[in-house]
C-alpha positions in Angstrom: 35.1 90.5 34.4 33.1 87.7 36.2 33.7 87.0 39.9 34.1 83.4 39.3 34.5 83.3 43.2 36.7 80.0 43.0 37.1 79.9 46.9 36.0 78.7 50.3 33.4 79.7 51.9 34.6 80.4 55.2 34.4 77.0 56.8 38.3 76.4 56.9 38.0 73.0 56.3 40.7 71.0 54.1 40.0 69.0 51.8 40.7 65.9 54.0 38.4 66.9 56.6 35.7 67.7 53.7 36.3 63.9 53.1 36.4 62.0 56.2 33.1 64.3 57.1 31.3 62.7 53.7 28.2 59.8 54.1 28.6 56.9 52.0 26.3 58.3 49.0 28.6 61.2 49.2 32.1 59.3 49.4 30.6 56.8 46.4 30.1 59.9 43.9 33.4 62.1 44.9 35.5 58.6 44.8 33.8 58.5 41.2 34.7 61.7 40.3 37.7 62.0 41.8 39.0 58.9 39.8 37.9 60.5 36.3 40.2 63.6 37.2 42.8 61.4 38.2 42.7 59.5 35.3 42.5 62.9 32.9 45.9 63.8 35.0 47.5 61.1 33.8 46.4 61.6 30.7 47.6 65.2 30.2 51.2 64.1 31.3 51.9 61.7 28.7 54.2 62.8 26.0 52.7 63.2 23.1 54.0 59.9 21.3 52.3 58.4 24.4 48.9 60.3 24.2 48.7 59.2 20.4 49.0 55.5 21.1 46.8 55.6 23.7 42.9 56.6 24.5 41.7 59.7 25.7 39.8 60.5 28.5 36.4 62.3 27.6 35.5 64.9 29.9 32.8 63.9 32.4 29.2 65.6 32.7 27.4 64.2 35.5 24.2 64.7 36.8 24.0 64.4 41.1 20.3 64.4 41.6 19.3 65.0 45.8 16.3 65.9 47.3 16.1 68.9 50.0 18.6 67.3 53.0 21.2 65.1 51.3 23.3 67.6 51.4 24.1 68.8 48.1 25.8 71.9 48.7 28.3 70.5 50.9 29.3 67.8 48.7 29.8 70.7 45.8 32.3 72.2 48.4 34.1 69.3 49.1 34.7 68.5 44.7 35.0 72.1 44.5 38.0 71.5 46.7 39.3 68.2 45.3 39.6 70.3 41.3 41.4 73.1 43.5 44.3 70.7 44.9 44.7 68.0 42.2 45.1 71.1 40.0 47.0 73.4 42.7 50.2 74.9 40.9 47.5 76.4 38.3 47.4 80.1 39.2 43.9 81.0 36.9 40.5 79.7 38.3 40.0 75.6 38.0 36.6 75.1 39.4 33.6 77.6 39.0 30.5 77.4 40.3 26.7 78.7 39.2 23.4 78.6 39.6 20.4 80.2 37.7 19.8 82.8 40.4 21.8 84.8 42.5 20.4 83.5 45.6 21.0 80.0 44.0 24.8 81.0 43.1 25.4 82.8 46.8 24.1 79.3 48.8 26.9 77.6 47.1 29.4 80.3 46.4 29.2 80.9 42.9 28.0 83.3 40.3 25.0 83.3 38.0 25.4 81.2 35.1 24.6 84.4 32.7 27.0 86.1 34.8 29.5 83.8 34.7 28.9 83.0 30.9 27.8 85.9 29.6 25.0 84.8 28.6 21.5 86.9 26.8 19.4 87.5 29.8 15.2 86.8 29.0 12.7 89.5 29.2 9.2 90.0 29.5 9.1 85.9 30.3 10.8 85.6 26.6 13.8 83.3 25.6 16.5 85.4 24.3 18.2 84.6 21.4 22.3 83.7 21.6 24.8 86.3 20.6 28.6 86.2 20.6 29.9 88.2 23.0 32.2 91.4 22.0 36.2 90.6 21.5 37.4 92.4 24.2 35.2 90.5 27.0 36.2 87.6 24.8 39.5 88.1 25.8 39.2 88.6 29.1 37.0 85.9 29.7 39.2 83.4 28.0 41.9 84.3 29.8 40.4 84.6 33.2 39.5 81.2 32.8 42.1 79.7 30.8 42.8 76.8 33.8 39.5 75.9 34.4 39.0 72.2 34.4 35.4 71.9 35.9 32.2 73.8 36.0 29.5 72.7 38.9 26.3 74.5 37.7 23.9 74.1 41.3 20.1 74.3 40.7 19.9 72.9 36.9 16.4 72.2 37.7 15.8 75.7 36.7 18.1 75.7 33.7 16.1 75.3 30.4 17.3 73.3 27.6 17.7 76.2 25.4 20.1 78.2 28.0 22.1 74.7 28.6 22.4 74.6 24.7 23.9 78.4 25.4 26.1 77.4 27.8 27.9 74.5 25.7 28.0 76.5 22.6 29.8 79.6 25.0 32.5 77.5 26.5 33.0 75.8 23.0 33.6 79.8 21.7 36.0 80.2 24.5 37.8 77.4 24.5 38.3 76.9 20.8 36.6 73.1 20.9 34.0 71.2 19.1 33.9 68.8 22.0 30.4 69.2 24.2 31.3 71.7 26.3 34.0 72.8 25.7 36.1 69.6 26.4 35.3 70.4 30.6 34.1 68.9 33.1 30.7 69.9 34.0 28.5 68.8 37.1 25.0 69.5 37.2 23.4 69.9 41.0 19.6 69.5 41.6 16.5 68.0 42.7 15.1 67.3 39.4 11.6 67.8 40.4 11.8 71.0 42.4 11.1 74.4 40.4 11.1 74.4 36.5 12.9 76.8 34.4 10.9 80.4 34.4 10.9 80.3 30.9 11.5 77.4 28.4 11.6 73.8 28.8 13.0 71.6 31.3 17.1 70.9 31.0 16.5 67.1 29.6 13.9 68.2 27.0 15.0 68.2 23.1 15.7 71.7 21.8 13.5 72.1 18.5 15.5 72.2 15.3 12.5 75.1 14.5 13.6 76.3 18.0 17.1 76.7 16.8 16.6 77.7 13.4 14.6 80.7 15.0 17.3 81.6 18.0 20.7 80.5 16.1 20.1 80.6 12.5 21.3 76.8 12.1 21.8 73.4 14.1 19.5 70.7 13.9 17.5 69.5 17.1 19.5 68.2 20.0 19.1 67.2 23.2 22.8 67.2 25.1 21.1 66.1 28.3 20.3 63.0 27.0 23.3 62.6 24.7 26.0 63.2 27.2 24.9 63.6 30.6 25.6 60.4 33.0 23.5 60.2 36.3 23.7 59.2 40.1 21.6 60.1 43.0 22.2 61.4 46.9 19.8 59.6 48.8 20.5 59.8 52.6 19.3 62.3 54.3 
């Protein structure tokens, strides 16, 4: 099964010394964030009379763009942290972490998103095409991460659209959802402008409906950066 590697990574820092250390770019996005979750707690324990007569609180995929020096790895620590103790008497993983590479995925303590998702690996500088993985890795997946509540996927600079397209249609398998994403949370971690997916297109570029006719069989075009993905930026160095 994946080593989803939900853990520290040595610094023994809590969680409130993760926060008091942040800059104010830092503190503005983690307040943001750490609001939505609070808000999706609150949600989650209302009876169910309550959750019908009010509105639900949509999962947030956010974007946290930073150059080289702004300290993007250590804000992923401290969130990382934050899912772990608003969600602490969950026993099953609530925040995993990935990159596209496994030097990527080490930096931040984390996996590789194909690792972590199972995902077809490309050859021979080809796209793969998606397959559903077999039922018994199915299961163990799903239950492995039946708590999880957010995925921070480092490095998205190097994701293509096609693979992010992957990713959402895999956590929608496992978590039984037509929701994007599976219904999680999902940050994305990169400078935008550093290196470009090996193969495919860039993250925030359309996926072809030819593209996806060719590699799936169905679905129209789509482009689920642009349709769901919010956006704020870590300026100080």
């Amino acid at each position: 099964m994946n080593d989803v590697r939900d853990m520290d990574t040595g610094s023994g820092l809590t969680l409130q010394e993760r926060e008091s250390m942040l800059n104010v770019d830092q503190k503005r996005i983690f307040n943001h964030v750490k609001a939505h979750l609070l808000r999706q707690i609150q949600y989650e324990n209302k009876s169910k009379q309550e959750k019908e007569q009010s509105e639900s609180v949509k999962p947030l995929h956010m974007f946290i763009s930073g150059v080289g020096g702004t300290g993007k790895s250590f804000h992923i620590e401290a969130i990382k942290a934050l899912v772990k103790s608003l969600w602490s008497t969950l026993t099953k993983h609530t925040c995993a972490v990935c990159a596209p590479t496994g030097l990527a995925a080490y930096n931040v303590g984390g996996v590789t998103a194909h690792r972590l998702f199972q995902l077809p690996i490309e050859h021979d500088g080809q796209c793969a095409s998606y397959w559903s993985i077999p039922k018994a890795s199915h299961k163990v997946m799903k239950t492995e991460l039946q708590d999880l509540k957010m995925v921070i996927i480092d490095e998205v600079s190097m994701v293509s659209s096609l693979n992010l397209t992957y990713i959402h249609l895999r956590m929608n398998d496992l978590f039984e959802s037509d929701e994007w994403f599976g219904g999680k949370n999902v940050l994305f971690v990169s400078d935008i402008l550093q290196l470009p997916p090996v193969c495919g297109q860039p993250v925030f570029d359309k996926v072809t409906a030819s593209t996806l006719k060719y590699r799936l069989g169905s679905m129209g075009a789509v482009n689920i950066w642009h349709d769901t993905v919010t956006y704020d930026e870590l300026t100080i160095n």
